[in-house]
N, C-alpha and C positions, 0 to 999 in steps of 0.2 A: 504494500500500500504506500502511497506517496503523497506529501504536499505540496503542491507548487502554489505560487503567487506572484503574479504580475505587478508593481509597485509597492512600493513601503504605506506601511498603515501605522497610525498607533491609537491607543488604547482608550476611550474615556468613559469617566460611570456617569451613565447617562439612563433615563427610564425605557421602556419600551417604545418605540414607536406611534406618534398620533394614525388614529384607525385600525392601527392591528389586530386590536382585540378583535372588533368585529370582521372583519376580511377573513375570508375562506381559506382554510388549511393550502389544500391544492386542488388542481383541477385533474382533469382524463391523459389519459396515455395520446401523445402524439404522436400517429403515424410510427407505432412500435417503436419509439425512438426516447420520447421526451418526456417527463412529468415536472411540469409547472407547480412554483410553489412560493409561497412567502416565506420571509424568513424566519427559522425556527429563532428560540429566543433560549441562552443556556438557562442554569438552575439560581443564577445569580438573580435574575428577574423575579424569583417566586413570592418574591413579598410584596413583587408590585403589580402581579397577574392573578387572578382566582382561577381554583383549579381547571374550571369549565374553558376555560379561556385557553390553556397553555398548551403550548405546540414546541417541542422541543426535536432533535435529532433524532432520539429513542424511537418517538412517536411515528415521523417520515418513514424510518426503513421499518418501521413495523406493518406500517401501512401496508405498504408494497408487498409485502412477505405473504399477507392477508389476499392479498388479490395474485398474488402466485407470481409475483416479479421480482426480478431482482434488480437493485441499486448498483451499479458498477463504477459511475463515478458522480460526483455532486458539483456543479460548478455555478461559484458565487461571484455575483454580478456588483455585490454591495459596495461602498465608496469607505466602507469603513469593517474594521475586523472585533468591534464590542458585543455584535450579538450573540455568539455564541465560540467556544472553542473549536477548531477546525481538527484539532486531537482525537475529539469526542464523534467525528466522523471516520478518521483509520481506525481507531480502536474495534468500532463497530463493521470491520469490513471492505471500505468504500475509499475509496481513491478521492480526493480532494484539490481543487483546482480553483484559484480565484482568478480574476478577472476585473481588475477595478474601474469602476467606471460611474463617471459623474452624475448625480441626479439630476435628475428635471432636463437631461440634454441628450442626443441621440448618441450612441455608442458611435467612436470613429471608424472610418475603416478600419485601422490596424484592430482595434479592439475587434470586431467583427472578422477579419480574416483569422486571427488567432481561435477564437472561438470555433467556428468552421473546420479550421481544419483539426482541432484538439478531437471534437465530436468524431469528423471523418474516420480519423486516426482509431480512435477508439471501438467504434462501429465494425471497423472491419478487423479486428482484434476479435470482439464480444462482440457479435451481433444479435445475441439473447437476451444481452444487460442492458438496461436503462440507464439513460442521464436526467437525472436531478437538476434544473436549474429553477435558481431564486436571485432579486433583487430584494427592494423592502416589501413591496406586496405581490411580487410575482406576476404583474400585468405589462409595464412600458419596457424597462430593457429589456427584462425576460421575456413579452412577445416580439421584440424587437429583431432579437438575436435568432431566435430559434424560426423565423418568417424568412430572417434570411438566409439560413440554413435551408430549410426548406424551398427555398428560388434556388439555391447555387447547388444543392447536392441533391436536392426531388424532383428537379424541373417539375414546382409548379410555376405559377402564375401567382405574379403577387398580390392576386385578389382572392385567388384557392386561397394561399397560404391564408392571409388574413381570416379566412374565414375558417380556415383546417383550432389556427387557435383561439377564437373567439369562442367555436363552440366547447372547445376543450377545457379555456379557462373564462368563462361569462362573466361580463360580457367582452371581454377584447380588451383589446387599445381603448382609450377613450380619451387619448389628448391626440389634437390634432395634427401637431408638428411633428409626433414621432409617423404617423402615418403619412405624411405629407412627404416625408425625407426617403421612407423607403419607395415611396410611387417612383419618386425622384430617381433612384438609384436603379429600381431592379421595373419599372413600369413608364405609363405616361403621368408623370404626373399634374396633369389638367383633368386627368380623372381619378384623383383621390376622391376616395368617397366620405363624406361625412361619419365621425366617428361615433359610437355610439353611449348613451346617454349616462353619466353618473350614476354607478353602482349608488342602491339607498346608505350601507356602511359608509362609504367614503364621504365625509363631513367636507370636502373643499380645501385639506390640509395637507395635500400630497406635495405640494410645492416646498410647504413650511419641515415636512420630512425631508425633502433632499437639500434643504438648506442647512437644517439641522444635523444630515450627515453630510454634507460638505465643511459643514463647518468644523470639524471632528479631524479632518485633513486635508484642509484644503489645498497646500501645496505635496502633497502624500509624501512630507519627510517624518522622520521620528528627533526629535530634540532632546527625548531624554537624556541622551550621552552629555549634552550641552550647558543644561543646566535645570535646577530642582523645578520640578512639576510644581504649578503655585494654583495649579485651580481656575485659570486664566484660558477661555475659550476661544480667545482670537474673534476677530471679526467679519461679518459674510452681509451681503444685502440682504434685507428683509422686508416684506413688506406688514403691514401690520395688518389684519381685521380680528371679528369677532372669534375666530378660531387662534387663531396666533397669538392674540395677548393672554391665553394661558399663558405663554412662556413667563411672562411680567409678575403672575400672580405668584409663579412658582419662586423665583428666583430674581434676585435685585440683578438689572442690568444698567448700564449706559447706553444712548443712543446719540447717532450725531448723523449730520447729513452732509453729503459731497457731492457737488455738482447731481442735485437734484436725486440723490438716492440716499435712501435710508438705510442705514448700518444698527446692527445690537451687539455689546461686547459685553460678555458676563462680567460681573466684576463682586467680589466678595463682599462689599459695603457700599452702601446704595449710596449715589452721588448726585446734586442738582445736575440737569441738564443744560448748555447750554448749544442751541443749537438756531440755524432758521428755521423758515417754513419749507417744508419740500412741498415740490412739484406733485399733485396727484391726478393718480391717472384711471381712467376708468377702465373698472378689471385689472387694476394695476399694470395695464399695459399702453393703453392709447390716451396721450396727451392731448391735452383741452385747450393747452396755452398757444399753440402753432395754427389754430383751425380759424381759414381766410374767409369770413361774411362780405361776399361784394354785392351784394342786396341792398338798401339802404332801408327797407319794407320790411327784411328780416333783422339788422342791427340795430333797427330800434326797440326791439323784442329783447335786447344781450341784457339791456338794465332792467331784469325783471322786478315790477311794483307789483305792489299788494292785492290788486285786484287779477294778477293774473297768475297768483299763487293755487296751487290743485295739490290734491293728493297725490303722493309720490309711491311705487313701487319699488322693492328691494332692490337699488341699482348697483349692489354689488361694487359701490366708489363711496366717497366722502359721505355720501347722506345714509348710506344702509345702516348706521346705527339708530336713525331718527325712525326708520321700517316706515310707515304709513301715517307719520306724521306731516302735516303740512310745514311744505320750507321753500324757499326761494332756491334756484340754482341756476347757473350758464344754459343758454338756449343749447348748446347741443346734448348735455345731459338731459335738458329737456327731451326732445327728440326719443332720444334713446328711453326715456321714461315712460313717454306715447306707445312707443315698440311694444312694451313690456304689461301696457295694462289692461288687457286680456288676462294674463295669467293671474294677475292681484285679482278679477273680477271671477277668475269660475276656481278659485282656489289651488290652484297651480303655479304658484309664483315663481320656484323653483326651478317648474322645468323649463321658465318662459325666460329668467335669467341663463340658462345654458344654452339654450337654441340662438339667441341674440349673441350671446358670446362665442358660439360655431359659427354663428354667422359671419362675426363680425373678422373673425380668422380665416373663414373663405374669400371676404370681400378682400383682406389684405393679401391673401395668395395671389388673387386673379387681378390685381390694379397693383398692387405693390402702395399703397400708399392708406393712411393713415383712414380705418374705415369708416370715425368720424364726419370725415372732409369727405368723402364719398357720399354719406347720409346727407351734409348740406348743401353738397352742392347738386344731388339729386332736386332735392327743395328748391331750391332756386331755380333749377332747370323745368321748375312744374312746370311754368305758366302762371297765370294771372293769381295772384293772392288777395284773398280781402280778407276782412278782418274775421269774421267767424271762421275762415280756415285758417288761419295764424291761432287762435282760440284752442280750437280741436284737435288740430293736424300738429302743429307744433309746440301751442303754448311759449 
């Protein structure tokens, strides 16, 4: 049995995972090849998981043993080595293989070539045994990698594929850029397909997970040798919402901002802040400050007064902690808040904040530009405005 690993990691006590608990052990056997899986969590976490909950090494190759497979090798996708010992996989058997690679971002070629051919390698060694792969919830690298295994060693089709793991591990992919990179690579991609809709488990904090373990190693050296471990997490951007400032409640941080991005730095004694205002963006990605109104019809709409104040839906930017309270905002968040309220009205707000946000990532694939400024300059390009559709239509 052997361990290998692709870059230096090192070590930090950190809790389990935001959503782990509820996300699904693993999914179905791939094309006699593969089994998807989140990451087990070692015995060190058991005072911060109940029993129902825990998913450990033990429990994987148990799994499989049950269903009459055998584990041959395990390969971890994760950005960081705190989940569990990689020990406690030879011990039990299994060959062990990491593969480090950055959250929230598409695995690079080299990482995907290596992968590929490790699998290859192995397959035609043990064509009996299965390979075990996990990231943190075993959905974006893990279908990432294994879709492209599947193009380059199954000739499928990188829509088969997609669909070969979707049903294996439900439901798929579900951020759009990882699907957009492979149409990109192994398809056409003008025809990526819209991806599919937010597991109910996943709270919106998968982001805040791979920041959380990047932030762990961010440049993958180890410092110990250097000098004494002080407790000291180093600093990652962040963005902040109702999901994330758990972190604040947990644990005293610093924050500060640079050239319009927000940084958190743990820090052992809580410190006044001093910082500006950032730049905020809606969905933390599209800026409000660059967007051109050459309407003269529509900017006199930017200084919104009191009389043209409405009920706002969950937009997911600055005002979603106010939820469905009345408040002023920029015409183009307006806009996007018109999009949205159908779903406040038949009690779907949720899904109608995700579809607006695929949206608005399709609209940025196929224009390249900011899908805001698409939205208003659509508006302007209507035709005639009067004032009851400035009202209804835009507010």
């Amino acid at each position: 049995m052997s361990i290998i690993t692709i870059g230096k990691t090192k070590r930090q006590g950190l809790g389990p995972p935001p959503d782990w608990l509820q996300c699904p052990w693993n999914g179905k056997t791939i094309e006699n090849t593969f089994v998807p899986f989140k990451t087990p969590l070692g015995s060190k976490y058991d005072k911060d998981v109940k029993q129902e909950y825990r998913f450990t090494v033990d429990m994987l190759i148990d799994s499989q043993k049950t269903d009459k497979k055998k584990l041959g090798v395990l390969v971890d996708l994760t950005n960081t080595t705190r989940y569990y010992d990689s020990s406690d996989v030879v011990k039990l058997g299994c060959n062990y293989f990491k593969i480090q690679c950055t959250g929230n971002k598409n695995p690079t070629v080299d990482q995907t070539n290596a992968f590929i051919q490790l699998c290859a390698r192995f397959k035609d060694k043990k064509p009996q045994e299965m390979i075990a792969v996990h990231c943190t919830h075993g959905f974006h690298r893990t279908g990432f990698l294994i879709i492209a295994y599947l193009v380059e060693k199954k000739q499928k089709s990188v829509d088969e594929a997609v669909k070969l793991f979707a049903q294996a591990r439900p439901p798929g992919i579900y951020k759009q850029f990882y699907l957009h990179e492979l149409f990109r690579r192994y398809g056409d991609v003008n025809k990526t397909p819209l991806v599919a809709i937010r597991p109910e488990w996943c709270n919106e904090t998968e982001e805040v997970v791979d920041v959380d373990e990047n932030l762990i190693e961010a440049d993958g050296s180890n410092r110990n040798d250097q000098r004494k471990r002080s407790g000291f997490n180093g600093s990652q951007p962040f963005y902040i919402d109702v999901n994330s400032i758990d972190f604040f409640r947990k644990k005293p941080y610093k924050c500060s901002w640079e050239d319009g991005t927000r940084w958190r730095t743990a820090n052992d004694k809580a410190a006044p802040v001093m910082a500006e205002l950032p730049e905020i963006k809606l969905f933390g990605k599209w800026s409000t400050e660059e967007i051109q109104v050459s309407d003269i019809s529509l900017t006199n709409y930017i200084a919104v007064k009191e009389e043209f104040t409405k009920y706002l839906p969950h937009s997911s930017s600055r005002y979603q902690v106010k939820r469905f309270r009345k408040a002023q905002c920029p015409i183009v968040e307006r806009i996007v808040n018109s999009l949205m309220m159908h779903g406040r009205n038949n009690g779907k707000k949720l899904m109608a904040v995700r579809i607006i946000k695929h949206a608005f990532e399709i609209i940025h694939l196929l224009t390249g530009e900011n899908p805001l400024q698409v939205c208003v300059t659509a508006i302007i390009n209507s035709g005639v405005k009067t004032r009851p559709v400035l009202v209804v239509r835009v507010p």
